[in-house]
C-alpha positions in Angstrom: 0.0 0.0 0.0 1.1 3.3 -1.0 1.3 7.0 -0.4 0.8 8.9 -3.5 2.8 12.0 -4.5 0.5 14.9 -6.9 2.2 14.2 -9.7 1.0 10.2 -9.5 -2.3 11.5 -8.4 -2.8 13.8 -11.5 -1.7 10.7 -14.0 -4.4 8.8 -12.2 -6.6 11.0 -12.6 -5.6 11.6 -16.1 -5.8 7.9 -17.0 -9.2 7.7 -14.9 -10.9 10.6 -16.7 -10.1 9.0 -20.2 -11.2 5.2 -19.7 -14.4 6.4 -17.7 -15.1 8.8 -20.8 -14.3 6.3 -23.1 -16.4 3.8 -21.8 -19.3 5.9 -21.0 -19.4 6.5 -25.3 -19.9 3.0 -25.8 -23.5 3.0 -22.8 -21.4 2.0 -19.6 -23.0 3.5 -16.2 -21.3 3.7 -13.1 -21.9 2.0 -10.3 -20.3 1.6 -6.9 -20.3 -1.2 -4.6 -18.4 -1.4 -0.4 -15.5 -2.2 0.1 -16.5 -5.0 2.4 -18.4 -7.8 2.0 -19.1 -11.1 3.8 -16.2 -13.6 3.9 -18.3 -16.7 2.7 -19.4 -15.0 -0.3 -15.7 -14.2 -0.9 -14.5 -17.5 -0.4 -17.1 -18.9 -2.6 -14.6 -21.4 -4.6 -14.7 -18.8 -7.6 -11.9 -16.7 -6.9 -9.0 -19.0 -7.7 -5.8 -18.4 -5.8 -7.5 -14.9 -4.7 -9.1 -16.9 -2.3 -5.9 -17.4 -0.3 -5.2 -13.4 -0.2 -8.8 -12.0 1.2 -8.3 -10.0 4.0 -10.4 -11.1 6.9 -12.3 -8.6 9.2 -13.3 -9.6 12.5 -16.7 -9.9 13.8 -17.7 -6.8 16.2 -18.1 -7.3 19.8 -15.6 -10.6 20.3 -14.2 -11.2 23.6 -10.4 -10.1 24.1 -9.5 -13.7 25.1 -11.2 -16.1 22.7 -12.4 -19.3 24.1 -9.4 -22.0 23.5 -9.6 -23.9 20.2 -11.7 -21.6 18.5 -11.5 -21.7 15.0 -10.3 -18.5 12.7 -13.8 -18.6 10.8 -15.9 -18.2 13.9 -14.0 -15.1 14.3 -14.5 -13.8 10.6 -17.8 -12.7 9.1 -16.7 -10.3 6.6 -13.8 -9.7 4.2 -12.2 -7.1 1.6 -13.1 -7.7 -1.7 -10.1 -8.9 -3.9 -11.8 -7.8 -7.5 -15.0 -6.1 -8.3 -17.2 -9.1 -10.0 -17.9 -10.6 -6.6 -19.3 -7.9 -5.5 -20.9 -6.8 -9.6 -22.9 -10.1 -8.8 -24.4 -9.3 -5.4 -24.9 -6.2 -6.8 -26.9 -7.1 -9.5 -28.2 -10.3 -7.4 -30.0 -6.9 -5.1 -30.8 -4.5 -7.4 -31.8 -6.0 -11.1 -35.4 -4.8 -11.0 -34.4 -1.5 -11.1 -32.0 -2.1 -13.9 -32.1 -2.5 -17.7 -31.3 -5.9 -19.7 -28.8 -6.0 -21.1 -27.3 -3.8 -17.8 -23.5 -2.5 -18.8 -22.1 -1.6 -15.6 -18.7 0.2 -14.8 -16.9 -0.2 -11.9 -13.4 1.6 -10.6 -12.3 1.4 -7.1 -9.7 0.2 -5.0 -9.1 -3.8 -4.3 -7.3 -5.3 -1.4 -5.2 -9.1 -1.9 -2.5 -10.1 0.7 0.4 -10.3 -1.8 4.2 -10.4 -1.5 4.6 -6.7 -2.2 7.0 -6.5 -5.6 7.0 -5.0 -8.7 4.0 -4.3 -10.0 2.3 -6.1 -7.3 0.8 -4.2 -4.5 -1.7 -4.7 -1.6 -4.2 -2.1 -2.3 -4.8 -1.6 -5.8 -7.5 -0.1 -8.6 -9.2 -1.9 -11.4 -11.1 -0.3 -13.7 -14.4 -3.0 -14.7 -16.7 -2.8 -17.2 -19.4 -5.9 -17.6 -22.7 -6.5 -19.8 -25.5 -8.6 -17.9 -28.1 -10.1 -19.3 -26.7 -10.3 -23.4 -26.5 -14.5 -24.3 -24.6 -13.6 -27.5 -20.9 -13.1 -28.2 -21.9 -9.2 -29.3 -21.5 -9.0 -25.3 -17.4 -10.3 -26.0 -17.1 -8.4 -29.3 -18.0 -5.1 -27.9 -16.2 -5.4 -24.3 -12.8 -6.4 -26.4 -13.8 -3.1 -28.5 -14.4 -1.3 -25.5 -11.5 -1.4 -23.7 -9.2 -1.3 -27.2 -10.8 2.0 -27.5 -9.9 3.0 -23.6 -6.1 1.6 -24.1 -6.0 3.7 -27.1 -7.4 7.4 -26.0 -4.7 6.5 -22.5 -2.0 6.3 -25.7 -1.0 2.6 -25.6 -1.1 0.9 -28.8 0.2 -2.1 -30.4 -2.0 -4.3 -28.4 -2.4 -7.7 -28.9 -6.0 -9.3 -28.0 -5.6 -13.3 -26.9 -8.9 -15.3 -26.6 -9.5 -18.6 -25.6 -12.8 -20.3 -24.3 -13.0 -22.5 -21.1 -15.3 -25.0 -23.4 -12.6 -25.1 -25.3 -10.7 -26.1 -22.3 -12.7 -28.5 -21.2 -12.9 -30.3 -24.2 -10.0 -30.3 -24.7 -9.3 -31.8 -21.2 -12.0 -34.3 -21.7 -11.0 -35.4 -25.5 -7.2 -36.4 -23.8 -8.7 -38.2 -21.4 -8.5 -36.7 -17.9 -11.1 -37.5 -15.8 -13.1 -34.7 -14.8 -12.3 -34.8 -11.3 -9.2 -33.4 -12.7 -9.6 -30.9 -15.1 -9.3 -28.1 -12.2 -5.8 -28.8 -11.1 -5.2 -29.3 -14.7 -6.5 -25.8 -15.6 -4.7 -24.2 -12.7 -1.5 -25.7 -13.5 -2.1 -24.5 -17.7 -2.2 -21.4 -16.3 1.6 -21.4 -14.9 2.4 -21.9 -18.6 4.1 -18.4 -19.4 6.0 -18.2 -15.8 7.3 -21.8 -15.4 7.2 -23.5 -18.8 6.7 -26.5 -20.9 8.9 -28.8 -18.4 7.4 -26.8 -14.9 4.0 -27.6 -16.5 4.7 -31.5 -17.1 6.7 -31.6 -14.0 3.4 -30.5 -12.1 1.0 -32.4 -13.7 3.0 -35.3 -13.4 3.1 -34.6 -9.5 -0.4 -34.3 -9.6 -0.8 -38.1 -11.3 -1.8 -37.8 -14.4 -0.6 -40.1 -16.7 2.7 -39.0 -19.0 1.0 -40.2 -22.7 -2.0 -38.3 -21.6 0.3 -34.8 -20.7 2.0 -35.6 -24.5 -1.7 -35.8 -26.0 -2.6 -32.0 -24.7 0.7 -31.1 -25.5 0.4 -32.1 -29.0 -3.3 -30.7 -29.8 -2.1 -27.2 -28.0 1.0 -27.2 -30.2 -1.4 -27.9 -33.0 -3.2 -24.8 -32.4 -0.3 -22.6 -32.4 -0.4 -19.1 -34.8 -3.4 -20.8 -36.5 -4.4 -18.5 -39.0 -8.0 -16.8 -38.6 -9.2 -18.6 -41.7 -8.4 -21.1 -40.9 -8.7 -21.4 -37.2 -13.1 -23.2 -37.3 -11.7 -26.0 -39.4 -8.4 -26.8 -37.1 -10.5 -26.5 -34.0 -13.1 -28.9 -35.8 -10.2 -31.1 -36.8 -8.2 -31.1 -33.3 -11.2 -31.6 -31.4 -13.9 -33.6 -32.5 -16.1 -33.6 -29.9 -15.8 -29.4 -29.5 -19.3 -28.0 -30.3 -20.3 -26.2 -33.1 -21.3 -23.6 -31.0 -18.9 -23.4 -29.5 -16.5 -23.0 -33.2 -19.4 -20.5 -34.3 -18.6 -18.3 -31.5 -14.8 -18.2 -31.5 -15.3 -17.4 -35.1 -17.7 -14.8 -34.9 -14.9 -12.8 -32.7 -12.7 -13.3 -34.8 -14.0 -11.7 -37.4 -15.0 -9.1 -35.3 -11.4 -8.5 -34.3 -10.2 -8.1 -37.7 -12.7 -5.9 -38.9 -11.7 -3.8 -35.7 -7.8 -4.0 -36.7 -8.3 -2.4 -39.7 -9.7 1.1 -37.8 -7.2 0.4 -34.7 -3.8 -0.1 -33.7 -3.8 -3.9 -32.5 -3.0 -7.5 -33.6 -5.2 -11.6 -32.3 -4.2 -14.4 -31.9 -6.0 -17.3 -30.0 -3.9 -18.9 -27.4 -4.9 -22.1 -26.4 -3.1 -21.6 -23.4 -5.1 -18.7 -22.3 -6.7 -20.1 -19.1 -7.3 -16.9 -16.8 -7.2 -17.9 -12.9 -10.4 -16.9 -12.0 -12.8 -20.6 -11.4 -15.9 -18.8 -12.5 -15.6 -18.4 -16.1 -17.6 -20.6 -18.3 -17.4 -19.2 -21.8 -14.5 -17.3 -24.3 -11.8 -15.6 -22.3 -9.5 -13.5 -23.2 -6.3 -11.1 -22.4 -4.5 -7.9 -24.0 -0.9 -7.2 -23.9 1.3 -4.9 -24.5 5.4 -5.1 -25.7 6.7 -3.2 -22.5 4.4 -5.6 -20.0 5.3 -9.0 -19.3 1.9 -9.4 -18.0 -1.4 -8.6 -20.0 -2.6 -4.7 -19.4 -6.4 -6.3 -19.4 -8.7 -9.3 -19.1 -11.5 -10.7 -18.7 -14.3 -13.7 -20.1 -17.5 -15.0 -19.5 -19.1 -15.9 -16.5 -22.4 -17.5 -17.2 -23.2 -19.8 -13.4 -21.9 -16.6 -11.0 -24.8 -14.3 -10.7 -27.3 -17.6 -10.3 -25.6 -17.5 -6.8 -27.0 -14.5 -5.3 -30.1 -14.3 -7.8 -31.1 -18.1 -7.7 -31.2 -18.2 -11.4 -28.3 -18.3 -14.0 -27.9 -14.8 -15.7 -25.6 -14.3 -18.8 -22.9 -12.3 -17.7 -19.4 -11.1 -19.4 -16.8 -8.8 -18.0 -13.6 -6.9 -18.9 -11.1 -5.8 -16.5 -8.3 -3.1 -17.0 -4.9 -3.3 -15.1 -5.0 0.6 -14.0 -1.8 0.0 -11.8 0.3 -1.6 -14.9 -1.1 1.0 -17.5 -0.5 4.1 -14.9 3.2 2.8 -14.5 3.9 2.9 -18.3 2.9 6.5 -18.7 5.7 7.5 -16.4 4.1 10.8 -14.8 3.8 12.5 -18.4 1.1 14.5 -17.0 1.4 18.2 -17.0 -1.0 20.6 -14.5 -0.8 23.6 -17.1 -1.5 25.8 -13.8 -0.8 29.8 -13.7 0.3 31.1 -10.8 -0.7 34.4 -9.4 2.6 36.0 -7.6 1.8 38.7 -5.0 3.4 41.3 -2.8 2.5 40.8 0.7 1.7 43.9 1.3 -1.6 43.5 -1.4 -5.3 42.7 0.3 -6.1 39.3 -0.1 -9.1 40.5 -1.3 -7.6 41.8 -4.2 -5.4 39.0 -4.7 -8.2 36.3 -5.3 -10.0 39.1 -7.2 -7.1 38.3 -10.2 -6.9 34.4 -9.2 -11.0 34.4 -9.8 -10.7 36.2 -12.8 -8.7 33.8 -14.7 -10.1 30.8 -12.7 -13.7 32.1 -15.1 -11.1 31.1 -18.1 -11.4 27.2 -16.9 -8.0 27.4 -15.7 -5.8 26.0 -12.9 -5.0 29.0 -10.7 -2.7 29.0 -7.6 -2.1 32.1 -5.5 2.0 32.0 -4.2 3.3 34.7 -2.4 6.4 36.5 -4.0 9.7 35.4 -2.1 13.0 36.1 -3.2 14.8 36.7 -6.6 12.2 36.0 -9.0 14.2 33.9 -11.4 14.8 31.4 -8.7 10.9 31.3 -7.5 10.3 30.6 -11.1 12.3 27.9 -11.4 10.4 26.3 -8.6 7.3 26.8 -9.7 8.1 25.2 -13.7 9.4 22.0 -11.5 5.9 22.3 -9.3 3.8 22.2 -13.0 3.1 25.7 -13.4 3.8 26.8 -17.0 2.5 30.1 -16.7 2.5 33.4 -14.4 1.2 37.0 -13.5 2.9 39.7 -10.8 0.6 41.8 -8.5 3.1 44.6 -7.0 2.0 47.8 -4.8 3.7 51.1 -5.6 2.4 54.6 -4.9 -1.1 53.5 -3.5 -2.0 51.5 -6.5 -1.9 47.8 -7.9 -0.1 46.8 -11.1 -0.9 43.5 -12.3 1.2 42.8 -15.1 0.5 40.4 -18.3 0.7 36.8 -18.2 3.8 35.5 -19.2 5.3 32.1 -19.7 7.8 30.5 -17.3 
């Protein structure tokens, strides 16, 4: 967790004010949802490894000395929320009556996960959601992945690449090598690893995890198969590699694709599907997908389809998909480029203060940043404080013989 200087706070706010605007173009209404909410819905079995880094409130009004062998959940009835679809779902779960179908929500706000502070890894962090409820259809993926594209783009990152995969891929791909289904979890979880331990890490773990070796070569083989498939091409090798894969299934990887290039032609960014793409979250039950970026290791965005998870607060199944940007990872590759473009009104003490924020509320009607300094030493030096501070432009107020002079505004 971090204290934040003005200069990250104004790139923040920078970056926030562009993806909100962005996304509020394309029908996406805000929403807001607490910070805390109760620990069994956050340990639901949905969050994946999250899970593991809730932080856990305790319950009001506990005795000082709990009663010997008294378990850690009878003290915990409430948790802080590691992501912002938990909560979208409990959310919607309370309130759908009152909203329209499909509902596209937008969500930014601070998340809280108990990692091993590092690079790029903090404790308290911002995501920037945007999710269409109640849409069956893939136009829900196509215009998320166009969606945030756009947002990426108006921040200034391009050269994106989009990756998409679909867990019914997944599973039938896990299902057509033979892995029971018992199984295809761990398997899943350990796919996932791919990009940060590799082809032998991957084996390695699976084999730990006793599945059979010839098995491991089968997946191996039909993902290899799938590699930098062209998009022509990519129904028919899906239909060929995996017989038992649905047509529906085919139809709607296809549909995005050709959604995707259609979009490249009017934006800055390259596909590919990656049949590797797994995404750590348990609740996804439909096409997945990622965005990347050539100075991130990790993707700048993601998100997929999550079908069963609103069913859990609203007793029925809703169709639900969802798109996530990495605010923390985007804010770090703008490197504070953010200027204030502030004037500064420099004043003899001797002048009213009345008169002072008479000039400062003059040019503050102009929509501009206006900051009232006092005048302190040679003016040469003050100015070159005040261009390291952001300001890029000034006026003098002086007193001499009774009167006020306030002199033009010049540029630092």
């Amino acid at each position: 967790m971090r204290d934040l200087l003005p200069a990250d706070v104004a790139t923040r706010d920078h970056v926030l004010e562009a993806i909100t605007n962005t996304y509020r173009h394309f029908g996406y209404q805000r929403i807001e949802t607490p910070a805390l909410e109760y620990i069994n819905r956050l340990q639901g079995g949905q969050g994946g490894e999250n899970e593991k880094l809730i932080y856990q409130v305790l319950k009001r009004g506990l005795p000082e000395d709990p009663e010997p062998g008294t378990q850690i959940r009878d003290l915990v009835d409430l948790g802080l929320r590691f992501d912002l679809t938990v909560p979208l779902t409990r959310f919607y779960g309370n309130n759908h009556a009152q909203l329209p179908t499909p509902f596209r929500s937008l969500q930014i706000g601070p998340v809280w996960r108990a990692e091993r502070p590092q690079k790029g890894r903090f404790r308290q962090f911002y995501q920037c959601d945007i999710d269409m409820i109640g849409e069956p259809t893939v136009l829900a993926e196509a215009e998320l992945i166009e969606a945030t594209t756009a947002a990426l783009a108006v921040v200034g990152l391009d050269d994106l690449t989009v990756r998409l995969s679909d867990r019914r891929f997944l599973t039938a791909l896990a299902a057509d090598a033979g892995l029971p289904e018992q199984s295809w979890d761990r398997f899943f979880i350990v796919l996932d690893k791919l990009d940060k331990i590799g082809w032998d890490g991957v084996r390695a773990e699976l084999d730990n995890a006793g599945m059979p070796s010839d098995t491991i070569a089968v997946v191996i083989d039909k993902i290899d198969s799938l590699d930098d498939v062209a998009g022509d091409k990519l129904a028919d090798t899906l239909t060929d590699t995996l017989p038992g894969l649905s047509s529906e299934v085919i139809a709607d990887i296809a549909t995005i694709t050709a959604s995707l290039d259609r979009l490249s032609a009017h934006r800055s960014l390259k596909w590919q599907f990656d049949p590797t793409l797994v995404r750590g979250m348990g609740y996804y039950t439909g096409q997945i997908f990622e965005i990347t970026h050539p100075e991130m290791s990790s993707s700048v965005a993601g998100g997929g389809r999550y079908d069963k998870l609103i069913g859990r607060s609203l007793g029925k199944d809703v169709p639900a998909c969802g798109f996530s940007i990495g605010f923390e990872r985007i804010v770090g590759l703008l490197n504070n480029e953010v200027q204030r473009h502030a004037t500064a009104v420099l004043a003899d003490p001797d002048i009213a203060v009345a008169d002072v924020l008479a000039v400062a509320r003059e040019l503050r009607s102009q929509d501009r940043v206006v900051e009232v300094v006092g005048r302190s030493g040679k003016l040469g030096a003050q100015l070159k404080r005040l261009q390291t501070a952001g300001f890029e432009t000034f006026v003098t107020m002086e007193s001499g013989g009774g009167t006020i002079v306030v002199s033009d505004e010049r540029t630092i």
